[in-house]
Phi, psi and omega in degrees: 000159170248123189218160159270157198210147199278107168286322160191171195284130176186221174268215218259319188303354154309333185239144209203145184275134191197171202279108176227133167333118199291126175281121190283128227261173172245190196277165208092297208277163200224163174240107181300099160292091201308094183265354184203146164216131196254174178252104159253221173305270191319326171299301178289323176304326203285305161300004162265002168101040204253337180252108145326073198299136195304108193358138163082346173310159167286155142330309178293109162307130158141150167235340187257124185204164167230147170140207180272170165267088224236009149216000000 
């Protein structure tokens, strides 16, 4: 899948569209096929390292997403 993804906390040049493994969901959980992603506040805090992401967060930026449910 293609997600962006953070080389280090800094500005927007920190971040570059790259290649990631499709995540297989575990039980409960479901998978999105991710079709619109939006940019807030909490995203640019995070990256620069001004936000903490919660324990156990994906790697991958972002909170906001639209699309289907495709597992």
């Amino acid at each position: 899948m293609k997600a962006v993804v953070q080389s280090c906390l800094g500005a927007a040049d920190t971040l570059s569209l790259g290649d990631m493994p499709i995540p297989e969901p575990g039980p409960g959980q479901l998978r999105l096929r991710v079709r619109a992603a939006g940019v807030n506040r909490a995203d640019v805090m995070q990256r620069e390292g001004h936000y903490p992401p919660p324990p156990g967060a994906s790697a991958i930026l972002g909170l906001e997403v639209a699309g289907e449910i495709d597992a």
